[in-house]
Every structure is written in C-alpha cells, then in structure tokens.
C-alpha positions as CSV (number, residue, x, y, z in Angstrom):
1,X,38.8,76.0,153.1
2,X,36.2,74.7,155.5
3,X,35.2,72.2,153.0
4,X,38.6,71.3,152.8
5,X,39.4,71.0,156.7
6,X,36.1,68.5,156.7
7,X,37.3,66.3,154.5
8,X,41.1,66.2,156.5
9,X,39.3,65.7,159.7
10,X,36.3,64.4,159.5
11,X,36.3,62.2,156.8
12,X,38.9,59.5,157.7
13,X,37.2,59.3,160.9
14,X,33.9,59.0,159.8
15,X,34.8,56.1,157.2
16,X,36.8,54.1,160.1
17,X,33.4,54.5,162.5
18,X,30.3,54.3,159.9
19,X,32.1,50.6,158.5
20,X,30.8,51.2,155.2
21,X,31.8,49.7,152.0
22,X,32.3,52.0,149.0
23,X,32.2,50.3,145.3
24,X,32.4,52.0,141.9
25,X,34.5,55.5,143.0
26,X,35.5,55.6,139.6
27,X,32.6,56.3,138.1
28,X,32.1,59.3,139.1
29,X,33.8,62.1,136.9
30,X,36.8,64.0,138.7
31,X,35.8,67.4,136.7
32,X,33.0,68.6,135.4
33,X,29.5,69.2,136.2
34,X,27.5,65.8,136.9
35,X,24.7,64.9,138.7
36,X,24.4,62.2,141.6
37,X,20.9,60.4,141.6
38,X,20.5,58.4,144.7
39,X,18.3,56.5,146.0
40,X,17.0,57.8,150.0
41,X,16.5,55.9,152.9
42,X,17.7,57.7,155.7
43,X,18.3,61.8,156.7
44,X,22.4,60.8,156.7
45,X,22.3,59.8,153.2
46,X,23.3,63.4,152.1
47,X,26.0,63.5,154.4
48,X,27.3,59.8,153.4
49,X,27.0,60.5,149.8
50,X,29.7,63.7,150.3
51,X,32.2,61.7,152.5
52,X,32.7,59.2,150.1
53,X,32.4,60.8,146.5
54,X,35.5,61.6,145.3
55,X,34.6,64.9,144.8
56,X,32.9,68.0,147.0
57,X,28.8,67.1,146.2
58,X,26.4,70.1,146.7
59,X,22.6,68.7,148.4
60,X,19.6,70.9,149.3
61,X,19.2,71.5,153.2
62,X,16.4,73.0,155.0
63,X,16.9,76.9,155.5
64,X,16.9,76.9,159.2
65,X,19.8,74.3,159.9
66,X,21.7,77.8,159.1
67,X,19.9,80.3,160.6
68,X,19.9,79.2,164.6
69,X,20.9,81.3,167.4
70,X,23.5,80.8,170.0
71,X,26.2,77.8,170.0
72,X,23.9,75.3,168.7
73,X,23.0,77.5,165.6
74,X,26.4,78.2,165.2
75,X,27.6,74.7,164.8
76,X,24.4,73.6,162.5
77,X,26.1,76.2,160.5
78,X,29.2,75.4,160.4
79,X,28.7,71.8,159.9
80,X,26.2,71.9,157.6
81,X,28.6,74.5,155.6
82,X,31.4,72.8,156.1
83,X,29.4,69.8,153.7
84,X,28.8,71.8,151.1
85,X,24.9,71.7,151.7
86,X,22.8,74.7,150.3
87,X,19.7,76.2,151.8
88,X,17.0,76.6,150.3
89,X,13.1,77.8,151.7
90,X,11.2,74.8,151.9
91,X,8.3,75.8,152.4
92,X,8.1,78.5,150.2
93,X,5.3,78.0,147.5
94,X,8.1,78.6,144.9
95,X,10.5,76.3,146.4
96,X,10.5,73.7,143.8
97,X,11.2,76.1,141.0
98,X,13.8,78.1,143.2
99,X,15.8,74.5,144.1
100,X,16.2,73.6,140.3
101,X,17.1,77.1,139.4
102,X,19.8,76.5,142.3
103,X,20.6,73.2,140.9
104,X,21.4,74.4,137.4
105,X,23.6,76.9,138.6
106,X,25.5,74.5,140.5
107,X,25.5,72.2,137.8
108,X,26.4,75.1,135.0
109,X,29.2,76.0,137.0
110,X,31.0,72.6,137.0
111,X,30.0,71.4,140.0
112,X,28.4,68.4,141.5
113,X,24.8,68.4,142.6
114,X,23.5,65.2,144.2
115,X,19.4,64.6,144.0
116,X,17.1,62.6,145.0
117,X,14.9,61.7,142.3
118,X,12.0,60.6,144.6
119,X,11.5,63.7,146.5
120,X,11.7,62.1,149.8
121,X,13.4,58.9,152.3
122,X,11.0,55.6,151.2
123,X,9.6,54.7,154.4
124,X,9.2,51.2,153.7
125,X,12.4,50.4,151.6
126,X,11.0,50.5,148.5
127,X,12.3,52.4,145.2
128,X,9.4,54.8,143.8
129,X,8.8,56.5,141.0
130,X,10.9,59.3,140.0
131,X,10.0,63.1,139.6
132,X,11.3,64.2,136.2
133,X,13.5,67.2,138.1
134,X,16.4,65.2,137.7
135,X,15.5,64.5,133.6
136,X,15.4,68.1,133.4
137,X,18.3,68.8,135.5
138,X,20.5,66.6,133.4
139,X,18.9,67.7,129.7
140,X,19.1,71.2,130.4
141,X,22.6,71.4,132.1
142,X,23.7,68.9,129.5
143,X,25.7,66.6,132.8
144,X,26.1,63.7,133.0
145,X,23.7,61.4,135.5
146,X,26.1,59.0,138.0
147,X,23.5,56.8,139.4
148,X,23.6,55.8,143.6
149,X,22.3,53.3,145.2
150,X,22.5,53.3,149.1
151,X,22.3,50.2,151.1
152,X,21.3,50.2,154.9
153,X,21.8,53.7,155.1
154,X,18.1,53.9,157.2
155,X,20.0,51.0,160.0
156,X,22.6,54.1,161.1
157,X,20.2,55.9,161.2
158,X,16.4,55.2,161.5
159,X,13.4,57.5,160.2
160,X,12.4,59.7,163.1
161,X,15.2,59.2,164.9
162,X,18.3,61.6,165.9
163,X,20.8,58.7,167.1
164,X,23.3,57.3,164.8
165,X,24.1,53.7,165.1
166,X,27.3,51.8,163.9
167,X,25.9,49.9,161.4
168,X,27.3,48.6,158.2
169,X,26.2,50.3,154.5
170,X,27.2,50.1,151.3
171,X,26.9,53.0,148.5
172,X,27.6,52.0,145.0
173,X,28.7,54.6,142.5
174,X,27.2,53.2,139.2
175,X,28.4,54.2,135.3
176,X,27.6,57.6,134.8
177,X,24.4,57.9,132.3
178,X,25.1,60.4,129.3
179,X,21.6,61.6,127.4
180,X,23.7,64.0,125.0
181,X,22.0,63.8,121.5
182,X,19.6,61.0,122.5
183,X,16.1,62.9,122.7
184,X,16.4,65.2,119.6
185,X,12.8,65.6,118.1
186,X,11.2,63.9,121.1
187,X,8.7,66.3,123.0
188,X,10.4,67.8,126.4
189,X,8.2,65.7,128.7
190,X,8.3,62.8,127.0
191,X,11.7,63.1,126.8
192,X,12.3,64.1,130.8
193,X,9.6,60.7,131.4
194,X,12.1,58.4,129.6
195,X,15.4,59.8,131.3
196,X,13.4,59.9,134.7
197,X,12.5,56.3,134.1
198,X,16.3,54.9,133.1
199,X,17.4,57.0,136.4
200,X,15.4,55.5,138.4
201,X,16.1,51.5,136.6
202,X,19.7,52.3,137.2
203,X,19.6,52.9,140.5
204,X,17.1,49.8,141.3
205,X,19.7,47.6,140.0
206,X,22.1,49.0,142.3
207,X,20.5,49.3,145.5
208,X,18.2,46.1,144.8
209,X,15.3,47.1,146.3
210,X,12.1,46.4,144.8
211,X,10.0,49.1,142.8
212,X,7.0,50.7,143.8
213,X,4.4,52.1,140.1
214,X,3.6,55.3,142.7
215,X,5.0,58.4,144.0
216,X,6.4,58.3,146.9
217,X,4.5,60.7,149.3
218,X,5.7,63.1,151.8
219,X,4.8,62.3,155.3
220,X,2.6,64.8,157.1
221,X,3.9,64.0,160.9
C-alpha cells in the first residue's frame, strides 16, 4: 500500500520536476523475476531507477536510513520503505554474501532486483569492470538481465553532495539479456566472467561512457 501511495503521489511529480527522458520502458518484463543492471553515477540513481520502471524494483540501502530516532528517522523510514529499498548491514564482514542471499530471494520470488554491477558510483564517469554478483545472480535465479544505462544522473545530484538540482537525465531500458541454456559445460566462473563481461558491454553501449580495464574502488572518505 505504501508502495502504491508513492507511486500515486510521488511519482508524477517527480517525473514533471527531475525533466528526464525515459527510452525503452518496454523492455523491461511486466511479470516475473528479472534483474536491472545499471550503470551508477549518482546516490539518486536507485531512486530514479524505481520511479520510472514500469514495475516496483527492490535496491540494497544502508541499514541505518531505517533505524533513526525521532521525526527525521521516521521519515528515512518511511521514504525509503515506501521505494521498496531493503536494508542490509553494510559493514558486516558477511555483508556481501548476506546481500546476494537477499537478492536471490527477491529474485526467486518473482520480483525485481536492480544491481549495480560495479559495486560503487564511478567518480570520474567512467564504466568499470563488473563484479560477477550479478552473473551469479542471474545464472542461479535463472532471470533475465534488463541492462540500464543512466545519463547525467551525477548533474542532479553531485558525489558528496545532499542537494538535488533540476537537471536533465536520461535512463535507457535496454533488451533484456536471457543466459538460459548458454553456459552448459562451461566452469561456473568462467561462466559468471563471460555473463559479467556482456552486462557490463550492454550497458556501455547505452550509457556511452567509456570503459575503464579496473575495478572500480570504493572511496575511503
């Protein structure tokens, strides 16, 4: 029902203020569990994503944008609720493990689960390599992969910054990526490498940037 009330409310109103323009709806299945591999530039990106997919998208959120106290806790909570966004215990030394286990049940359900194969925003607008989560994700759910490439997302709102800005974005919905039968006899990480790496092509070709051969690593400030 919250869910439901957000998108009512919020989401008209959001897509008349953010000016954003929206291509390739129709790729993304109505039914059924799929995943939603994006590229990230900004902290709104999972937000974004959710108000325009044509469907209710689950995404990862730190633990403690639903735990606060008082009326400021209490609308993180909501809010962050209200999108569909799961918490999870970042810095738990079993995080990783505990997310994809949250993932796949999202997933096994029917569900959408949106992912961000590079682990974290690219500071300098480049595409890096993807982790192979989202290859296992995919193979072991047996979903579906709808690529997403996000464009300007990191103009409305900036790395390190809390303001949003009205600036124009585009998000493109590419064709959904369907593994099914394609890795039979090929060793799981090899496997998981190749998926991973077609991901991560498919969503350069949307979002245009160019490709970093690294990592992309987490910053420490």
């Amino acid at each position: 029902m919250l869910y439901l009330t957000t998108r009512l409310v919020v989401t008209p109103f959001a897509k008349a203020w953010f000016r954003a323009t929206v291509e390739g709806v129709d790729n993304v299945p109505r039914t059924g569990g799929v995943l939603l591999a994006s590229n990230h530039l900004s902290f709104i990106d999972s937000f974004v994503i959710p108000l325009v997919a044509p469907r209710k998208v689950a995404f990862l959120a730190k633990a403690e944008y639903f735990t606060g106290s008082g009326l400021k806790g209490a609308l993180s909570r909501t809010w962050f609720n209200s999108m569909g966004m799961v918490p999870v215990e970042r810095d738990d030394s079993k995080a990783a493990a505990k997310s994809l286990e949250i993932a796949l049940e999202i997933l096994r359900r029917g569900d959408a689960f949106g992912i961000y194969p590079e682990g974290t925003r690219s500071r300098d607008g480049r595409l890096y390599r993807g982790h192979v989560g989202v290859a296992h994700l995919a193979l072991t759910a047996g979903v579906p992969v709808v690529p997403v490439g996000l464009i300007g997302t990191q103009k409305v709102q900036p790395i390190g910054s809390n303001k949003v800005h009205r600036e124009r974005f585009t998000v493109r919905f590419g064709e959904p990526i369907d593994f099914a039968g394609r890795f039979e006899g090929v060793a799981q990480g090899k496997a998981r490498r190749q998926a991973t790496d077609e991901i991560m092509d498919a969503i350069g070709g949307l979002s245009g940037q160019r490709r970093a051969d690294a990592y992309n690593e987490r910053a420490t400030n």
